[in-house]
C-alpha positions in Angstrom: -42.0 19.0 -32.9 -42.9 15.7 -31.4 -45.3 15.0 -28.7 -43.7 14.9 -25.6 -42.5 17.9 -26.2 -45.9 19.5 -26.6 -46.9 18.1 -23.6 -44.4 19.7 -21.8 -44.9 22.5 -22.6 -48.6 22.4 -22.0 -47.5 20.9 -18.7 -45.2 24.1 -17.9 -48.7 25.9 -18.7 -50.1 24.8 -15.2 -50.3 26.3 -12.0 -49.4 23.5 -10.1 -45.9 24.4 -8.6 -47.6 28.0 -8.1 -50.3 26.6 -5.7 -47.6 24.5 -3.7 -45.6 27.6 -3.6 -48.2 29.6 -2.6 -49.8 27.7 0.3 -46.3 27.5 1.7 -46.3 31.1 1.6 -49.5 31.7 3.1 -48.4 29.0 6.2 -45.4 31.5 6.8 -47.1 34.5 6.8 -50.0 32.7 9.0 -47.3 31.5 11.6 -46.1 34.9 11.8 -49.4 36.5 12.0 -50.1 33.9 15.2 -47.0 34.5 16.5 -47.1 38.0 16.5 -50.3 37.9 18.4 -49.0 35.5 20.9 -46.6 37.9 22.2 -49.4 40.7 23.2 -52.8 39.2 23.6 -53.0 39.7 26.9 -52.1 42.9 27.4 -54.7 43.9 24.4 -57.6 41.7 25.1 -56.8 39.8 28.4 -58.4 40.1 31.4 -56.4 42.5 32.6 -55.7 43.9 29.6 -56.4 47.6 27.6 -59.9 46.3 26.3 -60.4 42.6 27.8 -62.5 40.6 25.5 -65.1 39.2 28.0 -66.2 42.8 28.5 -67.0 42.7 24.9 -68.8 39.2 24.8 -70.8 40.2 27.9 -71.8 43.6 26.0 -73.2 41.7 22.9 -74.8 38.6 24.5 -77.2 40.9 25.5 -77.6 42.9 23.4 -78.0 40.1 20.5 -78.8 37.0 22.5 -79.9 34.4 19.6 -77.5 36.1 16.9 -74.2 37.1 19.5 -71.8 34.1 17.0 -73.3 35.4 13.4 -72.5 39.2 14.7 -69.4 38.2 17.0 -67.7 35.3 15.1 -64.9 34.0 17.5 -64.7 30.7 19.3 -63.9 32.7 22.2 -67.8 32.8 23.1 -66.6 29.0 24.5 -64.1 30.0 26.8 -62.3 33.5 27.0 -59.8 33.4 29.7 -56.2 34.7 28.9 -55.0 30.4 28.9 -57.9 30.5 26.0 -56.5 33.2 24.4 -53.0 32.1 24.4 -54.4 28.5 23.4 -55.6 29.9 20.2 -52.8 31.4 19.2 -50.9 28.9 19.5 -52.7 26.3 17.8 -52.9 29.0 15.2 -49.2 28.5 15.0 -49.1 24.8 15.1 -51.8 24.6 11.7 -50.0 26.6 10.1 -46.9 24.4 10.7 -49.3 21.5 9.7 -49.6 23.5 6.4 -46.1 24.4 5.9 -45.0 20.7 5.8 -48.2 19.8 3.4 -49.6 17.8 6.4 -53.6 17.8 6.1 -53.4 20.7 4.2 -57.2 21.9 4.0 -58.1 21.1 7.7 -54.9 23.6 8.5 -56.5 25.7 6.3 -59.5 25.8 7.8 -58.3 26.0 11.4 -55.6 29.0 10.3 -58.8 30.9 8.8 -61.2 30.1 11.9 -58.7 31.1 14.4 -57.8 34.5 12.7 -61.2 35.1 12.2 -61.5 34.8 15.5 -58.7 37.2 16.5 -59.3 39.5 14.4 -63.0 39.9 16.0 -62.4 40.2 19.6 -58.6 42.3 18.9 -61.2 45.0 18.5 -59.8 48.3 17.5 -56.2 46.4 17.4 -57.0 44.2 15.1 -59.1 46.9 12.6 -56.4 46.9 9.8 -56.6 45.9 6.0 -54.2 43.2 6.6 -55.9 41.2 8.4 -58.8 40.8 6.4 -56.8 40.7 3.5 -55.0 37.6 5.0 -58.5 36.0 5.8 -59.8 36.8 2.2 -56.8 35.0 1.0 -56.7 32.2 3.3 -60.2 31.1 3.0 -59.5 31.3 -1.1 -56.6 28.6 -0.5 -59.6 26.0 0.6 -59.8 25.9 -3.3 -56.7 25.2 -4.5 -56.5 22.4 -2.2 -59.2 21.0 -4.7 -57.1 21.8 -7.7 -59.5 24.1 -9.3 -58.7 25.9 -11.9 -61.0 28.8 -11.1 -59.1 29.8 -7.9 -56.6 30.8 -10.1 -59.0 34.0 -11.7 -60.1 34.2 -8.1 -56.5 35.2 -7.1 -55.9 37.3 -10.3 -59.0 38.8 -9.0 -58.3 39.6 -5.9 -54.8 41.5 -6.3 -56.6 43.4 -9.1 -59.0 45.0 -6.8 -57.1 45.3 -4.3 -53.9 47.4 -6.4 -56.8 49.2 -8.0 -58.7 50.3 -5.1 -55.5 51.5 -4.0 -55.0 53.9 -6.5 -58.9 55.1 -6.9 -59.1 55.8 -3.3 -56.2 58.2 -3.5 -58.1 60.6 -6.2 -61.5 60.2 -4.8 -60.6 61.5 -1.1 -59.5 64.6 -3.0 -56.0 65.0 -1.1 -54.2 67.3 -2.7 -50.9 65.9 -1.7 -51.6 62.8 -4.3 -53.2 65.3 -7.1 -50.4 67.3 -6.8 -47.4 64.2 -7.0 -46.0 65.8 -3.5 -47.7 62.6 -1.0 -43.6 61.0 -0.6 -42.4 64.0 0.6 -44.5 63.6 3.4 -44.8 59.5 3.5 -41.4 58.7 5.2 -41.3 61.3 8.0 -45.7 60.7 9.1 -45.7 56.5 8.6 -46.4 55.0 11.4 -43.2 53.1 11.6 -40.4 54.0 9.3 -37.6 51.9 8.4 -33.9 53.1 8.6 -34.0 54.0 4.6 -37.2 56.1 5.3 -34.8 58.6 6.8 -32.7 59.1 4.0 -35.2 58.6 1.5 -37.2 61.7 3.2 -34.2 64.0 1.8 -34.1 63.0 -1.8 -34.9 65.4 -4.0 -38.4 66.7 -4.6 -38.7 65.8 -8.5 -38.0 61.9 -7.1 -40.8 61.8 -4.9 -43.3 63.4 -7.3 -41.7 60.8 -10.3 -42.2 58.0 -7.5 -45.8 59.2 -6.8 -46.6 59.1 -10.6 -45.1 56.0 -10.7 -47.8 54.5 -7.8 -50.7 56.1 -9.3 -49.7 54.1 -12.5 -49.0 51.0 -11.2 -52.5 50.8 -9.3 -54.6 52.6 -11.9 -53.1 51.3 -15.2 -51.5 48.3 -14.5 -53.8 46.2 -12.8 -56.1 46.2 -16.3 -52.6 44.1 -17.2 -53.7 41.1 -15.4 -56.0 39.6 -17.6 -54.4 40.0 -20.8 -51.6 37.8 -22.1 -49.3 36.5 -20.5 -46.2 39.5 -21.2 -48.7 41.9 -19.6 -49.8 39.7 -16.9 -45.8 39.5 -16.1 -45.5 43.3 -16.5 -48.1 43.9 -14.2 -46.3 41.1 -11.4 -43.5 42.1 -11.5 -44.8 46.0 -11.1 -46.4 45.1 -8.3 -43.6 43.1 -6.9 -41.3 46.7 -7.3 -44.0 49.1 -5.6 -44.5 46.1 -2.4 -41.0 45.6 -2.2 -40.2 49.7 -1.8 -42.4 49.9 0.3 -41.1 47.0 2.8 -37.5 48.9 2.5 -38.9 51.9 3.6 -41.6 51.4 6.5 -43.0 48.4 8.5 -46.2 47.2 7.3 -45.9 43.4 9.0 -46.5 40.5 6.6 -49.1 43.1 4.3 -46.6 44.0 0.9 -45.5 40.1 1.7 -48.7 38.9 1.4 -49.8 41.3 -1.6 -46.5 39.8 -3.2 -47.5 36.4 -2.3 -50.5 36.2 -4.5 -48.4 38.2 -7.2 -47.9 34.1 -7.5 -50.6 34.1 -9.4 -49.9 35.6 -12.2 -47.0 33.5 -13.2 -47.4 29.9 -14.3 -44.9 27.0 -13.5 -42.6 27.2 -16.3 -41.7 30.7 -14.9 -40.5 29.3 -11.3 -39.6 25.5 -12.1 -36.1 26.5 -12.7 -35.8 27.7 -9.5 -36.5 24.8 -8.0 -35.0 21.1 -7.5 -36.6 18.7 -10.0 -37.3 16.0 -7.8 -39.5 18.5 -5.8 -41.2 19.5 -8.8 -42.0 15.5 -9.6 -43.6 15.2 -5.9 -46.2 17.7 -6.2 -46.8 17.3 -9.7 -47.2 13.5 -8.5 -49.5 14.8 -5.4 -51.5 17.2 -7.3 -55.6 17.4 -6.8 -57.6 17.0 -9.8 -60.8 18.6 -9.4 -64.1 17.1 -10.0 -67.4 18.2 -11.3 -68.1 19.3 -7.4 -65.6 21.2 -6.9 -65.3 23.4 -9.9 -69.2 23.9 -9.5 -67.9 25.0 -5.8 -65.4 27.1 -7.3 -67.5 28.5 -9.7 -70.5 29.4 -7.8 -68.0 31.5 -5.2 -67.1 33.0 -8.0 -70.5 34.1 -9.1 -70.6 35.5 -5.7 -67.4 37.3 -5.2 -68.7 39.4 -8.5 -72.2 40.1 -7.5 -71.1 41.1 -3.8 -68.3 43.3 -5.4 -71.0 45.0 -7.9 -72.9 45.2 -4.9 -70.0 47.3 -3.3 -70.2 49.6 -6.7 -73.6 50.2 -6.5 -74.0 51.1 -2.8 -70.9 53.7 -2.9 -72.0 55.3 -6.4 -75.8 54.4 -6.8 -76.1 54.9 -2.7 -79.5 53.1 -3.4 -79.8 50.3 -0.6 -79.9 46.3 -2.2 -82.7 44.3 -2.7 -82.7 41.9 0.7 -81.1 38.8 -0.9 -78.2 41.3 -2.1 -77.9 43.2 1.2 -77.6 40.1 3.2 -74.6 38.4 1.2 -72.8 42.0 1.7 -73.4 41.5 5.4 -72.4 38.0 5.2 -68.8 38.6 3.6 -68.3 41.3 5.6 -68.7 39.2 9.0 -66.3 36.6 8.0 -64.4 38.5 5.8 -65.0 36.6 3.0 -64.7 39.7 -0.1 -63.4 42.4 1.4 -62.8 46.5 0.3 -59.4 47.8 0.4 -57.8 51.6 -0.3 -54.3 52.3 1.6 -53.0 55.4 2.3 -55.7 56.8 1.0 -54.9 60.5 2.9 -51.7 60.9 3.4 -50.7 62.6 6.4 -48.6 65.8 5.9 -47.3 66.4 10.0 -46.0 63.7 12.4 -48.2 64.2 16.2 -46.4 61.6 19.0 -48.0 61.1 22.1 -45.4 61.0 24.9 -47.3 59.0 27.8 -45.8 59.9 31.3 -46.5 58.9 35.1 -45.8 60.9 38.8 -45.9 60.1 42.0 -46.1 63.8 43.2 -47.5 65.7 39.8 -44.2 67.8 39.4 -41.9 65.0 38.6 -42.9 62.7 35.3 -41.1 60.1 34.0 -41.7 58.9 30.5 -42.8 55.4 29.3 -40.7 54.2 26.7 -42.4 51.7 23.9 -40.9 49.6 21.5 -40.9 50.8 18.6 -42.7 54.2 17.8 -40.9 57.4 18.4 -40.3 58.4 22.2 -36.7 59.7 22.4 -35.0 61.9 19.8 -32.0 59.3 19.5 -34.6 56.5 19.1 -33.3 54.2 16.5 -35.2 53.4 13.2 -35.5 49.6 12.5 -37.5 46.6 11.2 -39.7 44.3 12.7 -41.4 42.8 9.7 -43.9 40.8 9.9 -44.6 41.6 13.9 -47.1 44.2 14.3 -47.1 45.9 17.6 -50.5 46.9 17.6 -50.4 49.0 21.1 -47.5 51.3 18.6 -50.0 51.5 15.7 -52.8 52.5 18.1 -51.0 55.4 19.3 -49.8 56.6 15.8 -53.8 56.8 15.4 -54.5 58.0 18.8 -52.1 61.5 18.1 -53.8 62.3 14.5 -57.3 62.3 16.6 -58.6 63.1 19.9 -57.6 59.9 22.6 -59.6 61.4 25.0 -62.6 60.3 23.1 -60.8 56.5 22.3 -62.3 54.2 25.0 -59.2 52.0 24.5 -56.6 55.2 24.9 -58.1 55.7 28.5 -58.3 52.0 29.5 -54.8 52.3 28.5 -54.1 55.0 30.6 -55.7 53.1 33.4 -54.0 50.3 33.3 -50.6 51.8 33.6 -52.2 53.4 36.7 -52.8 49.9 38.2 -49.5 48.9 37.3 -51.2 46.2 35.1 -48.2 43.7 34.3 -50.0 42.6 31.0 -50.3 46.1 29.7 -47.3 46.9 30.5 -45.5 43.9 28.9 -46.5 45.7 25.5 -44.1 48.6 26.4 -40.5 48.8 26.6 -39.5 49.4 29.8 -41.6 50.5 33.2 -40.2 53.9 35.2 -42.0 52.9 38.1 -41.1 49.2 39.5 -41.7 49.2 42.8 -45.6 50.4 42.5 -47.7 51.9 39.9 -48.1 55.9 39.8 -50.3 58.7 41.7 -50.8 60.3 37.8 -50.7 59.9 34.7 -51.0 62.3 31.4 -50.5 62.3 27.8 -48.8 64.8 26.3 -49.1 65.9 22.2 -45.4 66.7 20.2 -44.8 67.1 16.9 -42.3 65.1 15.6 -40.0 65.8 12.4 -36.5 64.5 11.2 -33.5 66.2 11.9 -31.7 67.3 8.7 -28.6 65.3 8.2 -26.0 68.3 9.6 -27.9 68.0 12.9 -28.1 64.0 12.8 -24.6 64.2 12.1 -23.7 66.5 15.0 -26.3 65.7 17.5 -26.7 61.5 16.7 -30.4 62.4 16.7 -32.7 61.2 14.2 -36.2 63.4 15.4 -37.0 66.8 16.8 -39.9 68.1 18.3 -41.7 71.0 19.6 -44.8 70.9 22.4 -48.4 71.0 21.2 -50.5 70.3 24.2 -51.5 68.7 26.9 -53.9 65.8 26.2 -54.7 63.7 28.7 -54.1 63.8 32.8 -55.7 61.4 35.2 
């Protein structure tokens, strides 16, 4: 064996293509979380929107004067007008465009993570989801690899281990029986927020499936995650398990860029002689070529945040299971990661919802005759199509899936919302399909509570309709 060929293979050992691949990744998923936002600010946050942002500012100004940007981290304590809000969004888009085509890669790193961070604070309850601070977690861990540090690799390897592990532990310790018991599928397809097409059919396999499917995700995010740092056949084992759970779960309900994310920094545990075929060879010379070697400052960087991330996630440990409170030094890096969402907790579906509540929101001019408002994409009509919109989020859809499992009288944003379509607010009602009252707003409105449940594939068959439903309640009338 002579020596080039040694050094080729130590050469396919490296992470370098991985990185490149990666940060492209993360710029598309980025766009798309920008994007996504663009298209509904207003009518979440705006001025005339369901919970306008200055509202919020004004609230915590005075109530924390000289602290209002350490407990409210958004640039929109500068300016916070709907232009503003757009603005941001779309610069959000044009960084991560910037990082997409490798142009100054770490300041459209840093704007992508500052501008989603800021977002993600004033969206408020629409912007309270997992994936979002899983996509800040991640993006402010890219900063490294634009150093070339070898560290962010572990850093990565950590991150999807906790987070497929958490997974899994939060499913046995909320004591559902529906995950004990292997029966949580049978229920999944129908009560997701947003199912897919295949979520239909995949309702009405058979039993034994779901419960071998359920054992299967138990597995996969108790067991296999322990695969990540052990050689390299498990490490594959364990990406490409992952890779199988995220990609079910994309062909069966809408989850926006989250399971493309998750199998984003499944990245990680390959190396480049695992991807370079798949790519032209040229390519491969200009980022080899272009690749950052790290200096003693930036693995002692690298290494330091790693000291961190594993103190503040002990820390995590030891306040859910010791439920002692931290010495002050500990308490206040907890806080501090949690503002910026820096190291985050995760647990999906950790109680899995066995019945399917809708809210059907209606308007009247005259209190006998209602006419419904349609919306984009959660269940209104029993003919309402299934579909995709990965990696949108419509967060007004997601909001009401949550508003029918609880009590939307008692959500401040479900009764602004309510309000609004009272005023006839255009921005609110941009988030919704279609508007039954054009000419002026209406006299009433009220919320009423259905269950929801497939039809079986005779009555699908006959009828065209994919839901049924029976009357609950009356929720809300104004």
């Amino acid at each position: 064996m002579n020596i080039k060929t040694v050094n080729k293979r130590q050469d396919n050992a490296t992470h370098i293509l991985v990185s490149w691949l990666f940060l492209r990744g993360l710029a598309l998923i980025y766009f798309a979380a920008f994007a996504s936002m663009a298209v509904q600010i207003e009518g979440l946050i705006g001025d005339n929107g369901i919970l306008p942002i200055k509202s919020a500012l004004t609230a915590i100004a005075r109530s924390s004067p000289n602290s209002k940007f350490t407990v409210f981290p958004t640039v929109f304590w500068f300016d916070a007008s709907e232009q503003a809000l757009l603005m941001v969004c779309y610069i959000g888009m044009m960084a991560a465009a910037m990082l997409l085509l490798n142009v100054f890669e770490r300041i459209a790193l840093i704007l992508c993570y500052g501008l989603y961070l800021s977002i993600s604070v004033a969206g408020q309850d629409f912007t309270a989801f997992q994936w979002d601070v899983f996509l800040l977690e991640a993006g402010f861990l890219a900063l490294f690899l634009t150093w070339g540090s070898p560290i962010c690799m572990f850093l990565y390897r950590w991150l999807i281990t906790r987070f497929m592990f958490m997974g899994g532990l939060v499913k046995l310790a909320s004591g559902d029986p529906t995950w004990a018991n292997l029966t949580a599928l049978g229920y999944h397809y129908q009560t997701q927020p947003l199912p897919s097409p295949l979520a239909y059919y995949a309702y009405y396999l058979p039993q034994w499936f779901h419960q071998v499917c359920v054992a299967g995700v138990l597995i996969i995010e108790l067991v296999i995650p322990s695969f990540v740092f052990l050689p390299r056949r498990f490490r594959l084992f364990a990406a490409w398990s992952f890779i199988l759970l995220q990609s079910g779960i994309i062909l069966t309900g809408n989850y926006n860029f989250f399971n493309l994310l998750t199998i984003l920094i499944c990245l990680f545990l390959f190396d480049d002689r695992d991807i370079e075929r798949t790519m032209p060879g040229r390519l491969i010379d200009v980022i080899r070529q272009k690749q950052a070697h790290p200096g003693a400052i930036a693995n002692t960087i690298a290494a330091v945040w790693m000291c961190l991330v594993l103190l503040t996630c002990a820390s995590h440990i030891w306040i859910y299971n010791v439920r002692q409170p931290l010495i002050s030094p500990l308490k206040a890096l907890v806080h501090l990661t949690f503002t910026y969402s820096l190291i985050n907790n995760y647990g999906p579906f950790a109680r899995m919802t066995t019945e399917r509540p809708e809210i059907i929101v209606q308007g009247s001019n005259d209190g006998k005759n209602w006419q419904i408002y349609q919306f984009k994409y959660k269940p209104v009509n029993l003919d309402q199509k299934l579909g995709w919109n990965i990696p949108h989020q419509p967060r007004l859809d997601w909001q009401m899936w949550f508003a029918a499992l609880e009590a939307p009288e008692t959500s401040s944003w479900f009764t602004r919302f309510m309000l609004k379509l009272q005023e006839g607010s255009p921005q609110v009602l941009s988030l919704l399909a279609d508007n039954p009252f054009p000419d002026k707003p209406p006299v009433h409105v009220r919320a009423l509570l259905y269950r929801y449940f497939y039809t079986t594939p005779k009555q699908r068959a006959a009828t065209g309709n994919i839901w049924q439903r029976e009357f609950l309640k009356t929720r809300v009338i104004l």
